[in-house]
GUZAMI-272367 format. One record per residue (C-alpha): residue in three letters; x, y, z. Coordinates in nm, 3 decimals. Example, Ala and Ser with C-alpha at 12.3 -4.5 7.8 and 13.67 -1.06 7.14 Angstrom:
<recs>
rec res->Ala east->1.230 north->-0.450 up->0.780 .
rec res->Ser east->1.367 north->-0.106 up->0.714 .
</recs>
This chain:
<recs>
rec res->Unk east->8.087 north->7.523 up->-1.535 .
rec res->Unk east->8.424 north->7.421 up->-1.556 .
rec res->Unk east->8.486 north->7.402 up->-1.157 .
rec res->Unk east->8.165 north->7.219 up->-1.083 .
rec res->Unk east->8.155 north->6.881 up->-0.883 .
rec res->Unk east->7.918 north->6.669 up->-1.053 .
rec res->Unk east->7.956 north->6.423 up->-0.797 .
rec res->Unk east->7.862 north->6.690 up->-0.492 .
rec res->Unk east->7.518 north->6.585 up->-0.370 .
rec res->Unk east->7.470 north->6.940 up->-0.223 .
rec res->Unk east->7.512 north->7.045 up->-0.596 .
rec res->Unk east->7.173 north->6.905 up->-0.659 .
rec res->Unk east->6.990 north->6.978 up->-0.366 .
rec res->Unk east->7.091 north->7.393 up->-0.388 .
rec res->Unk east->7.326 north->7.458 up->-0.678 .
rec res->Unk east->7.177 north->7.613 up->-1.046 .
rec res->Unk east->7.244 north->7.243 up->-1.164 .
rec res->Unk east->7.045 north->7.340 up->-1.481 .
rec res->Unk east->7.240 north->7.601 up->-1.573 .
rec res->Unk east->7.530 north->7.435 up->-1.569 .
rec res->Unk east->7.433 north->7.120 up->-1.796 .
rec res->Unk east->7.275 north->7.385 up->-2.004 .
rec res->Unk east->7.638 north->7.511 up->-2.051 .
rec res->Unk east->7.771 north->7.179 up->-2.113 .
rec res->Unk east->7.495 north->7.132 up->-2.394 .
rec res->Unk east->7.624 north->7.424 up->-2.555 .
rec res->Unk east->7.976 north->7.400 up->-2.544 .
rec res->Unk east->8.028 north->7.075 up->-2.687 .
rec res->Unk east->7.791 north->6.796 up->-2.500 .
rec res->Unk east->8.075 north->6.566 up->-2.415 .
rec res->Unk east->8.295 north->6.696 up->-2.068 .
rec res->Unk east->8.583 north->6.525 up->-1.890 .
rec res->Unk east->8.582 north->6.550 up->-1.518 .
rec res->Unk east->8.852 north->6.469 up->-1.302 .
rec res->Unk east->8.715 north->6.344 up->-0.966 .
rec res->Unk east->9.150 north->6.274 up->-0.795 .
rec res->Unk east->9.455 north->6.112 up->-0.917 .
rec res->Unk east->9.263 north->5.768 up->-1.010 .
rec res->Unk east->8.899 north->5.844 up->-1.124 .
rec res->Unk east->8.773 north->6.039 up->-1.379 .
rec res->Unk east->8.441 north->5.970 up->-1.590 .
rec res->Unk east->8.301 north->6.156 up->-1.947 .
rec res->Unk east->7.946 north->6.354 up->-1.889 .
rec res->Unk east->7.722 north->6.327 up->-2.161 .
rec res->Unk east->7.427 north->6.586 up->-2.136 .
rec res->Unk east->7.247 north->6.575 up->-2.527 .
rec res->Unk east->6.941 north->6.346 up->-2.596 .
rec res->Unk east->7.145 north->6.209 up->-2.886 .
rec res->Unk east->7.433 north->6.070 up->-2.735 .
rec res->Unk east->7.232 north->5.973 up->-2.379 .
rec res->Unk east->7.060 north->5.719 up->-2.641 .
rec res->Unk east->7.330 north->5.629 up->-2.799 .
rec res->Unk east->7.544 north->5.505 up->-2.461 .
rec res->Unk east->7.197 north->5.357 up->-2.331 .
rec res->Unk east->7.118 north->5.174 up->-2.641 .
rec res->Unk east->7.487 north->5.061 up->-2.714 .
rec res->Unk east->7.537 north->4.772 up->-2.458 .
rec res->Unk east->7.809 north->4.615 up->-2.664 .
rec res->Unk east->8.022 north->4.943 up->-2.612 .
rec res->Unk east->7.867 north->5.078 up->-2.317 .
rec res->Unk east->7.872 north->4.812 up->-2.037 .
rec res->Unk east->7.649 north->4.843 up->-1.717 .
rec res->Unk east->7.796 north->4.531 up->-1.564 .
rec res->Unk east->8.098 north->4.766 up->-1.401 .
rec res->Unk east->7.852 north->4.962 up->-1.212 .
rec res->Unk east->7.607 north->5.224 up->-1.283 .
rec res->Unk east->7.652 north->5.489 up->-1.011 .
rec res->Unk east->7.890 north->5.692 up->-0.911 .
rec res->Unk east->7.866 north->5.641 up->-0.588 .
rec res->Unk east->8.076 north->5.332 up->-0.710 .
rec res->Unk east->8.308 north->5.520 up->-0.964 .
rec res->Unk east->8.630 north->5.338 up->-0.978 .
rec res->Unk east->8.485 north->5.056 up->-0.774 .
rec res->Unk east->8.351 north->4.696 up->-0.994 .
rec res->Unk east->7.965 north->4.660 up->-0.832 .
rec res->Unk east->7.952 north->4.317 up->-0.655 .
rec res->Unk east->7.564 north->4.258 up->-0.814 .
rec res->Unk east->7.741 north->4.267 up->-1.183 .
rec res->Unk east->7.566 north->4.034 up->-1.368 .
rec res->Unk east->7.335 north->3.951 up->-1.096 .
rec res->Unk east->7.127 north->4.273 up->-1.053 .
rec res->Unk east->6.903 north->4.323 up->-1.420 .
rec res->Unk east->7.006 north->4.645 up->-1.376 .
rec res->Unk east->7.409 north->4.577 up->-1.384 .
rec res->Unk east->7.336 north->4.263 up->-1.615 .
rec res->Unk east->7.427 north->4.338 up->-2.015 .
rec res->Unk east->7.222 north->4.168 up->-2.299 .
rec res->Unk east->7.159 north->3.869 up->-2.366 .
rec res->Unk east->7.149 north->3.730 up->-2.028 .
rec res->Unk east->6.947 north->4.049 up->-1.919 .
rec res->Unk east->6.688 north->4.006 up->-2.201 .
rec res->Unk east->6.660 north->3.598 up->-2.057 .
rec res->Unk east->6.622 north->3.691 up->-1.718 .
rec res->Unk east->6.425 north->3.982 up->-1.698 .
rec res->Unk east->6.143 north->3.813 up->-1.919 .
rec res->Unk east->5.903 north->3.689 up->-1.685 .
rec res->Unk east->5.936 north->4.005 up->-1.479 .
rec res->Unk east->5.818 north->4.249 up->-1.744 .
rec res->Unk east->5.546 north->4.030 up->-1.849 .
rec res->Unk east->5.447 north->4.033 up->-1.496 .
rec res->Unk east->5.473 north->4.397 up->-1.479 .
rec res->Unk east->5.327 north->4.440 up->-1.859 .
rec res->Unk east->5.056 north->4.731 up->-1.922 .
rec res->Unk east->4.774 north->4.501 up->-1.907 .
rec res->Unk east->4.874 north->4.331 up->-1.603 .
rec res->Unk east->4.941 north->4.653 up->-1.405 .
rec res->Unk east->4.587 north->4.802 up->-1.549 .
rec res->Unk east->4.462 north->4.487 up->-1.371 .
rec res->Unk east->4.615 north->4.642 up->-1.050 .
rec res->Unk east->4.447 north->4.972 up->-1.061 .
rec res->Unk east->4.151 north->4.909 up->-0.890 .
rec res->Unk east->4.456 north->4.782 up->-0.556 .
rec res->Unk east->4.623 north->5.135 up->-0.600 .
rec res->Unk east->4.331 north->5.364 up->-0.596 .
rec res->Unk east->4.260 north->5.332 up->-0.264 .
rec res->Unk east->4.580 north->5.346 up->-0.163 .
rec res->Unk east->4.659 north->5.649 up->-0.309 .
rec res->Unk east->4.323 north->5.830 up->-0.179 .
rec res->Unk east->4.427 north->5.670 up->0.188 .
rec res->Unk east->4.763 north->5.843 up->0.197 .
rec res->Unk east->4.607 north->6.203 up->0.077 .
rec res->Unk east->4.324 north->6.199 up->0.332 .
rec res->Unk east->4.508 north->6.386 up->0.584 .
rec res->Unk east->4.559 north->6.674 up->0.355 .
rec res->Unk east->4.186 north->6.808 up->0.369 .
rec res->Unk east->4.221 north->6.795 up->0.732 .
rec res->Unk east->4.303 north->7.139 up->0.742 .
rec res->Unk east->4.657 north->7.128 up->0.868 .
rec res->Unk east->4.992 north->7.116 up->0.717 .
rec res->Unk east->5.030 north->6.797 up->0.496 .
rec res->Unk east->5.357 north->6.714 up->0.409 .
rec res->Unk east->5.350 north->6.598 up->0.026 .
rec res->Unk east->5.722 north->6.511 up->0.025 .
rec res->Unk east->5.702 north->6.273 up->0.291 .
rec res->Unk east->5.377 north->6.137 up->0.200 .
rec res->Unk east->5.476 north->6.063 up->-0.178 .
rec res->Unk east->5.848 north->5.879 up->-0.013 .
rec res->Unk east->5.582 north->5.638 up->0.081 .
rec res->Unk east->5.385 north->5.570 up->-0.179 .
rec res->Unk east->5.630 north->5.352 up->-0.414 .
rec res->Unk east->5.587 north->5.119 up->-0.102 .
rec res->Unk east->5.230 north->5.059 up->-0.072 .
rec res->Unk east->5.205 north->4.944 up->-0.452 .
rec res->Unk east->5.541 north->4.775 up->-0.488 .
rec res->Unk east->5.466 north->4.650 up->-0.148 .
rec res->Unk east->5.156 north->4.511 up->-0.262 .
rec res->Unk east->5.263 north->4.334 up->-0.541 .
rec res->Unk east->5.575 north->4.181 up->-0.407 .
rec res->Unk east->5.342 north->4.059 up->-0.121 .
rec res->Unk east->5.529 north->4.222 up->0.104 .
rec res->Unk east->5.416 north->4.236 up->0.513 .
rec res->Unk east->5.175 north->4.606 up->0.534 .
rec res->Unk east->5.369 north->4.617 up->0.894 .
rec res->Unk east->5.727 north->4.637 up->0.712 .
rec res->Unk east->5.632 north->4.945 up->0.428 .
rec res->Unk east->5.714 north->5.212 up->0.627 .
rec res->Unk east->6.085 north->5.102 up->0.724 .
rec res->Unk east->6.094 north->4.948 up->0.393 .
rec res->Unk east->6.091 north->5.254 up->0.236 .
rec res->Unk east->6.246 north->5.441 up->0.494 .
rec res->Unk east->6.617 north->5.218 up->0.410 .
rec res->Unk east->6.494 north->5.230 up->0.055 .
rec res->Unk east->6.532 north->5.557 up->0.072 .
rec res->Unk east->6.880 north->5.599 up->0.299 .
rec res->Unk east->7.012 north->5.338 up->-0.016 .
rec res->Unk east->6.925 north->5.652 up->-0.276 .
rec res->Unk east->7.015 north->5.951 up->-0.039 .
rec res->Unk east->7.291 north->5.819 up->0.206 .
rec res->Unk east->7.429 north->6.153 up->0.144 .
rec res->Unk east->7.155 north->6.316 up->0.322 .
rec res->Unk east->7.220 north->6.400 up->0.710 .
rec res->Unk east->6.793 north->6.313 up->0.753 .
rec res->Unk east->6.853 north->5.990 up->0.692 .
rec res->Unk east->7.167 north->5.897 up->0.813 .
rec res->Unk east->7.288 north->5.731 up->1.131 .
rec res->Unk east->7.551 north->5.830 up->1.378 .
rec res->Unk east->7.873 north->5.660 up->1.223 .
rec res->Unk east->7.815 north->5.885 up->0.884 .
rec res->Unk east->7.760 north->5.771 up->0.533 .
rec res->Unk east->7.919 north->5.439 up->0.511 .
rec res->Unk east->7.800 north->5.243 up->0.776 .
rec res->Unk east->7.411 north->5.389 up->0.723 .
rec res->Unk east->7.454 north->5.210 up->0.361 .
rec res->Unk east->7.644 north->4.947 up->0.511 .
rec res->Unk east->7.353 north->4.912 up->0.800 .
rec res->Unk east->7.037 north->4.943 up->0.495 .
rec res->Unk east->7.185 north->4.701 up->0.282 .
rec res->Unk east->7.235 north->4.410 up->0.508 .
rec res->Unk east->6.905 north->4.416 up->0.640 .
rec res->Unk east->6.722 north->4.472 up->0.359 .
rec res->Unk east->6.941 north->4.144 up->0.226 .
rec res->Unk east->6.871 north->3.919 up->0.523 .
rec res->Unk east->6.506 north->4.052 up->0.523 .
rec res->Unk east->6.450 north->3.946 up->0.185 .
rec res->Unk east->6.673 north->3.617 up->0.257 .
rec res->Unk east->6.441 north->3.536 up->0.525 .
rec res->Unk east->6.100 north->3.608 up->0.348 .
rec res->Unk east->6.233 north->3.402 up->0.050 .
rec res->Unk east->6.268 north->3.098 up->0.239 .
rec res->Unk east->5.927 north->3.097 up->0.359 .
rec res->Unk east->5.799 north->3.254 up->0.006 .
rec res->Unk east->5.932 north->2.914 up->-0.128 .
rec res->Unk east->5.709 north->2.690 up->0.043 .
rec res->Unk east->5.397 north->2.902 up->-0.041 .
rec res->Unk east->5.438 north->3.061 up->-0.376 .
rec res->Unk east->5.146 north->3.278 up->-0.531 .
rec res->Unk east->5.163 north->3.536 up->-0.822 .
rec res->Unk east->5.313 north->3.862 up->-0.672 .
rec res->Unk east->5.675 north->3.963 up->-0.780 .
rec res->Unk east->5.900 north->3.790 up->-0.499 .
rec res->Unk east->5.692 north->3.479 up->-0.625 .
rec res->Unk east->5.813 north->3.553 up->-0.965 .
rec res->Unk east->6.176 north->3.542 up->-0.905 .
rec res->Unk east->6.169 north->3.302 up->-0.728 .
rec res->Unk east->6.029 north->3.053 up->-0.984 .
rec res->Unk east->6.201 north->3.204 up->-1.308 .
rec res->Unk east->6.441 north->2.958 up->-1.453 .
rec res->Unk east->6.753 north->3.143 up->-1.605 .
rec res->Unk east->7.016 north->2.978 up->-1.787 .
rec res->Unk east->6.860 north->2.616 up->-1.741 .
rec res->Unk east->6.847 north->2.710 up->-1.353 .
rec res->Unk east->6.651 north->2.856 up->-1.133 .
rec res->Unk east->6.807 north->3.181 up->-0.970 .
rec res->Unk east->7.023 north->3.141 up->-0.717 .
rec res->Unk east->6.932 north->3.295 up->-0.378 .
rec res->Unk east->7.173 north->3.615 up->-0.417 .
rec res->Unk east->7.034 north->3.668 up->-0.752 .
rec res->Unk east->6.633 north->3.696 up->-0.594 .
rec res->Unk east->6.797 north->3.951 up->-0.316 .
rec res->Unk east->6.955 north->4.150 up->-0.536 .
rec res->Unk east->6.648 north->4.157 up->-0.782 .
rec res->Unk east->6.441 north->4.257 up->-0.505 .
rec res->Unk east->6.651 north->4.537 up->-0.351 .
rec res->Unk east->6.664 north->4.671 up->-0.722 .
rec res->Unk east->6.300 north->4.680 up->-0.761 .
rec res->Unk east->6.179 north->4.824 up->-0.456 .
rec res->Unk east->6.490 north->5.087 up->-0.545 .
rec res->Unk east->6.360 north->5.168 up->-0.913 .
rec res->Unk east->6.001 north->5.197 up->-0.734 .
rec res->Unk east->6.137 north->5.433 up->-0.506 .
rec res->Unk east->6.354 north->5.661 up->-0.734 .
rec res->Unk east->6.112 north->5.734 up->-0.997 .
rec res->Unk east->5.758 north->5.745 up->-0.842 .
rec res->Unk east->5.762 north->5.977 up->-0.594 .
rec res->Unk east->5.923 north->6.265 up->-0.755 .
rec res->Unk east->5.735 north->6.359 up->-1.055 .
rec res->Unk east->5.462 north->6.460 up->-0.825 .
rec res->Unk east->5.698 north->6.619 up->-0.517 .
rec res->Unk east->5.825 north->6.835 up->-0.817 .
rec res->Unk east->5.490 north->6.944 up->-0.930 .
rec res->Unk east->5.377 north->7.046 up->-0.627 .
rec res->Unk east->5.694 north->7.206 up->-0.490 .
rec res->Unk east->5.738 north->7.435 up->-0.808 .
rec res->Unk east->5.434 north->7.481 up->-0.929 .
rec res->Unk east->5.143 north->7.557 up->-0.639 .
rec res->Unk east->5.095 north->7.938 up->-0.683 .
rec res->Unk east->5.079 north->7.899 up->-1.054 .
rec res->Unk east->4.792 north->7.852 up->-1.273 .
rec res->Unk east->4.985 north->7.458 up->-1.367 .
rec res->Unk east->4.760 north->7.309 up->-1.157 .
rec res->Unk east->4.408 north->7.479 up->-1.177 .
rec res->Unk east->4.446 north->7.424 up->-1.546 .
rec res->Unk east->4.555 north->7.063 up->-1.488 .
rec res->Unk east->4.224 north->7.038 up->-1.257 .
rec res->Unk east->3.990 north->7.214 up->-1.536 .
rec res->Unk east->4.150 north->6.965 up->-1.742 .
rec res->Unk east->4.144 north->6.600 up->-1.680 .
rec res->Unk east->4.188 north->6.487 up->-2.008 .
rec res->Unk east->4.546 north->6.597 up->-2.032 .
rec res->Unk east->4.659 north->6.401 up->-1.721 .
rec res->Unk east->4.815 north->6.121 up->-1.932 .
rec res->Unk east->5.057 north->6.431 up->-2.108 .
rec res->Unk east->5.064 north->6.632 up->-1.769 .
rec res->Unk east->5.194 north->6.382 up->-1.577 .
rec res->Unk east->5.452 north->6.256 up->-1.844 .
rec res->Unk east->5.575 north->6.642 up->-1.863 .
rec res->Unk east->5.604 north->6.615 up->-1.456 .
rec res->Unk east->5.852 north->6.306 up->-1.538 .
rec res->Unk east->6.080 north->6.450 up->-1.816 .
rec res->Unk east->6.041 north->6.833 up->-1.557 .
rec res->Unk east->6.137 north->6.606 up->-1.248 .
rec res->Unk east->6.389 north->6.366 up->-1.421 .
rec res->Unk east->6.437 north->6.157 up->-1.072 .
rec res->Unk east->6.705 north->5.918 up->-1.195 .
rec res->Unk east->6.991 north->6.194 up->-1.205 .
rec res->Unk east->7.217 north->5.985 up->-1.384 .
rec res->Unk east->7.338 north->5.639 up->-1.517 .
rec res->Unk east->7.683 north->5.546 up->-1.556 .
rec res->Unk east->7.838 north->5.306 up->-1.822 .
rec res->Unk east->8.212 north->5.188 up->-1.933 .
rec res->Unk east->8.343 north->5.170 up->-2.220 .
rec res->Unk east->8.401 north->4.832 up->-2.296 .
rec res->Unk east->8.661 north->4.905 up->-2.626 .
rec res->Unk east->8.844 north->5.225 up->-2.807 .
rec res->Unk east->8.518 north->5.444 up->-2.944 .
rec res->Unk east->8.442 north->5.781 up->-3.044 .
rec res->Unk east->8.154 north->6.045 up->-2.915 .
rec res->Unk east->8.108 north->6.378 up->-3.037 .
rec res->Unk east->8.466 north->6.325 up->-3.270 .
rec res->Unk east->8.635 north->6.284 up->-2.890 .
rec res->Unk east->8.803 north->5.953 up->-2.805 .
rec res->Unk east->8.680 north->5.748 up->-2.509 .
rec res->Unk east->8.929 north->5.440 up->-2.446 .
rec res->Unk east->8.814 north->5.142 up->-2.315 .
rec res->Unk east->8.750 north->5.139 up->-1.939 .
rec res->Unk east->8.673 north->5.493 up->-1.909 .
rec res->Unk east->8.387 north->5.608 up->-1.709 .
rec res->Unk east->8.060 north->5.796 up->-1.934 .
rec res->Unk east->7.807 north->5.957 up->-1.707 .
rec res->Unk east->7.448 north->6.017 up->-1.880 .
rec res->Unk east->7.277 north->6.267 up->-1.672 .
rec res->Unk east->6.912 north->6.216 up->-1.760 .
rec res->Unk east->6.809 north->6.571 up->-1.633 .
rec res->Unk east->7.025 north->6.750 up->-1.879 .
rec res->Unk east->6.887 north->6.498 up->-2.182 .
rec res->Unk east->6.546 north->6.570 up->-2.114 .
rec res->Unk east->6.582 north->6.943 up->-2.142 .
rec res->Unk east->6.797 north->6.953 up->-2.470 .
rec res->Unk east->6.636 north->7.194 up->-2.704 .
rec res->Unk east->6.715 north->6.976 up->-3.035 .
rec res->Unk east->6.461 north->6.768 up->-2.915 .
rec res->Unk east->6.212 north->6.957 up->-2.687 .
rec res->Unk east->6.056 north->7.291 up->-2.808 .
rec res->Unk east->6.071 north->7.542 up->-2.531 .
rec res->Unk east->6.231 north->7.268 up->-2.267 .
rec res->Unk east->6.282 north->7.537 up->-1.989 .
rec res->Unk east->5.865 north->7.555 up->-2.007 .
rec res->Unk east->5.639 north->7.289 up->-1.820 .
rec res->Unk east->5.350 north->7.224 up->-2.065 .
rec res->Unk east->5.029 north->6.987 up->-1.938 .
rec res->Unk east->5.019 north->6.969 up->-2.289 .
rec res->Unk east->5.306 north->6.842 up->-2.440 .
rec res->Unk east->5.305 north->6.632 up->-2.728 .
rec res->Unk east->5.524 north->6.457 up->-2.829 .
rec res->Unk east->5.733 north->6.361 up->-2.534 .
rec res->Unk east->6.001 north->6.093 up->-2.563 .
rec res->Unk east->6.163 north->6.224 up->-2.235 .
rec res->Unk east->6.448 north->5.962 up->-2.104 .
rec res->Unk east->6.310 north->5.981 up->-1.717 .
rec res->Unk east->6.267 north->5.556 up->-1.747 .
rec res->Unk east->6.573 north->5.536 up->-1.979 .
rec res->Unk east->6.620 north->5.425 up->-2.295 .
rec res->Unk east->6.713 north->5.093 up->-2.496 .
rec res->Unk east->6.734 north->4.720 up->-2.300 .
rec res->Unk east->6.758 north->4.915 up->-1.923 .
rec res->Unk east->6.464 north->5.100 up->-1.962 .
rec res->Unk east->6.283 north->5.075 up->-1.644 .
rec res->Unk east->6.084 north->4.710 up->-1.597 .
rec res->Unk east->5.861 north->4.926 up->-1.374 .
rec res->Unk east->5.769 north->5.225 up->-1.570 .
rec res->Unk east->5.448 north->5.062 up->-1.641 .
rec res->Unk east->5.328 north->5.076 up->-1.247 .
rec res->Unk east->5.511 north->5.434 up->-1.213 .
rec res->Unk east->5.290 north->5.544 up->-1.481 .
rec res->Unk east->4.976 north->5.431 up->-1.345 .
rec res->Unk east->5.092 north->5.510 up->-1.001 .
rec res->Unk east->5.145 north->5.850 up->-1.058 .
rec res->Unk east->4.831 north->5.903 up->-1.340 .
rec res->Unk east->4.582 north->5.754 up->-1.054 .
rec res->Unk east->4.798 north->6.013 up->-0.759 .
rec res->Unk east->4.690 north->6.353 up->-0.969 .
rec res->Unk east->4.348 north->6.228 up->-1.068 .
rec res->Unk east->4.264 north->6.165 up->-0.710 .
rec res->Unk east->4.474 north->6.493 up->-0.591 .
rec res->Unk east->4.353 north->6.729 up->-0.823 .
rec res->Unk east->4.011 north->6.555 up->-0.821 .
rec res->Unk east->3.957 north->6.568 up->-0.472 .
rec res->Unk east->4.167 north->6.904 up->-0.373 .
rec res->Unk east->4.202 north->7.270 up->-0.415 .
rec res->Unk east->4.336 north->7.589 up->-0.365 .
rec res->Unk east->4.666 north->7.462 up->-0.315 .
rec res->Unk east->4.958 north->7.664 up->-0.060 .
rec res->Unk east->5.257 north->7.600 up->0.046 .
rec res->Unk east->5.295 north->7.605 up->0.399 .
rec res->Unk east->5.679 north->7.633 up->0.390 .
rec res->Unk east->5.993 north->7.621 up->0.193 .
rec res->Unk east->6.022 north->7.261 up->-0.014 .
rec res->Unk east->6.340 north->7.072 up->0.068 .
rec res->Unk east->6.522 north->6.911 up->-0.190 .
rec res->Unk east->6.647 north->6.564 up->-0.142 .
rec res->Unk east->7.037 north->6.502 up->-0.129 .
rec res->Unk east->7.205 north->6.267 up->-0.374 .
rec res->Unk east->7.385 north->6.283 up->-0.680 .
rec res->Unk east->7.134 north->6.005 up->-0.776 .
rec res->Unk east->6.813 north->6.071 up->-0.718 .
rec res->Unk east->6.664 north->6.358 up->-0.836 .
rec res->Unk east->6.352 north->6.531 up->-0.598 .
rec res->Unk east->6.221 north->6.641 up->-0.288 .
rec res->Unk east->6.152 north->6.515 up->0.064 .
rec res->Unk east->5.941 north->6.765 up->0.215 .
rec res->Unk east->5.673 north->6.985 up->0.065 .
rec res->Unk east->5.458 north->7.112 up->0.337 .
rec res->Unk east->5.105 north->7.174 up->0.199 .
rec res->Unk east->4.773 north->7.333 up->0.242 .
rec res->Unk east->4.475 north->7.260 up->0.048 .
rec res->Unk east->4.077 north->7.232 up->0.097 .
rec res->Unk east->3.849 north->6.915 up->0.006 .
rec res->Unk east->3.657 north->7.014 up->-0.300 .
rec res->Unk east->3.273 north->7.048 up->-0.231 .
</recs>
């Protein structure tokens, strides 16, 4: 426990990660890691305390940065990004946006993501190898795609740099000059791609997302260019973190089993099934704060300016809260798993994730059976996100 590298992406694509924050829960909950000389950060791996640091902005600041990809490092989109913006000025200017994105208005969207969903699994009653993991990395896109208005010809290496943004660590998706210069690469042309659409979005506003941002006045103002980019490279990355790896994590671990001919027999537990595959899957690894003052956790002192590290994963499978956690139950009830968060950060999207994700096993287990794997499943690599990128699959059209 002591000797592991919670920063090591490989840790999470092939190392017992959950037996490690399982010893961390047990020992004491609250760990100091030395990363060199400079950086160090606290983890925090109990349900309690992950609230706690979430919920306390005033303490707990998000404006420093919330990966560590950044440890040490302030994040240039502080207090531009909703998701590096601290209440109130988060509260103001994420408004509009999560009415936009409200239940009822994403219920009214159901009837666009059907289709889509049931167009991406067709090839898997073809008879041939259908790989899941792939096809679920891009799925965020043709629903946040959608309702961003984004061009149908651009999803594919939308989500493809999306995706290089989440897992730079991974050699798949990497080009030649190494980590550094793939991120560097993504991010400025996802910028100048949503620079460009946003001056013509301007002249011919409608009611999808970019359209949104666009028009919400913040602070007496509207946003300022840099503010919309940043807002839209955080949305399609939220879309692309959590959706696709609740059901890559499903199918990976659990085709064999009895899980999902039970799930089938059952449609009426989908809403519970697929909330267990969030809390099981856990696909935001982690979220990292600062201490913005002198405070105490666990009867340890954190100063102010040290580094806390919530690892979502480990929350969501503390036993004070979740009876049996090591167990995946279709069934259970209650479930106040942390995969979207908790307090003011909690994910503006978790709305379309949910109904993203509840339409994806109603048409998969709906429309397929007699599920095999048709190879190993590869785990993603990053310390961030948490899932898989390939999950070859066989299965037959049900009759």
């Amino acid at each position: 426990m002591g000797s592991a590298d919670l920063i090591d992406p490989t840790l999470y694509s092939g190392g017992n990660t959950l037996e490690i924050w399982r010893q961390m829960r047990e020992v004491d909950g609250l760990t100091w890691h030395q990363v060199d000389e400079e950086r160090g950060f606290w983890s925090v791996v109990k349900y309690a305390d992950t609230d706690l640091v979430l919920r306390d902005t005033d303490t707990f600041t998000s404006e420093r940065g919330t990966l560590l990809d950044l440890l040490g490092t302030d994040d240039p989109a502080g207090g531009q990004q909703l998701a590096v913006t601290d209440p109130p000025r988060h509260t103001e200017r994420q408004a509009r946006l999560k009415k936009a994105l409200a239940v009822k208005a994403v219920d009214r969207q159901r009837e666009m993501i059907r289709p889509k969903v049931v167009d991406l699994l067709e090839p898997l009653g073809d008879g041939g190898v259908f790989d899941f993991g792939t096809a679920m990395l891009r799925l965020p896109m043709s629903v946040t795609g959608t309702m961003m208005g984004l061009p149908q010809e651009d999803w594919d290496w939308l989500s493809r740099l999306t995706t290089v943004c989440i897992a730079a660590d991974d050699p798949e998706f990497q080009d030649e000059g190494g980590k550094e210069a793939t991120l560097q690469s993504a991010h400025r042309e996802l910028f100048g791609y949503f620079q460009d659409l946003m001056r013509h979005r301007r002249d011919d506003l409608g009611d999808d997302l970019l359209s949104v941002l666009i028009s919400t006045r913040f602070e007496g103002r509207l946003m300022s260019a840099s503010e919309i980019v940043a807002n839209c490279y955080s949305l399609l990355l939220g879309a692309n973190v959590t959706t696709p790896h609740a059901p890559t994590f499903v199918m990976a671990e659990f085709t064999g089993t009895d899980v999902l001919a039970d799930w089938a027999a059952h449609p009426e537990v989908n809403g519970t099934a697929y909330e267990e595959a969030l809390r099981w899957a856990s696909p935001v690894n982690h979220v990292l704060r600062y201490a913005t003052r002198d405070t105490e956790l666990r009867g340890t002192r954190i100063a102010a300016g040290e580094a806390v590290v919530a690892w979502l994963g480990a929350a969501n499978r503390d036993e004070e809260v979740f009876e049996n956690s090591h167990v995946f139950d279709i069934r259970r009830k209650p479930n106040k798993h942390l995969a979207f968060g908790i307090g003011p950060h909690y994910c503006v999207g978790h709305s379309v994730a949910r109904v993203t994700i509840g339409i994806l096993f109603e048409e998969l287990l709906g429309r397929y059976e007699d599920f095999e794997l048709a190879g190993k499943p590869e785990r993603l690599i990053s310390n961030f996100a948490s899932g898989y990128k390939h999950v070859p699959l066989t299965a037959r059209r049900r009759k």
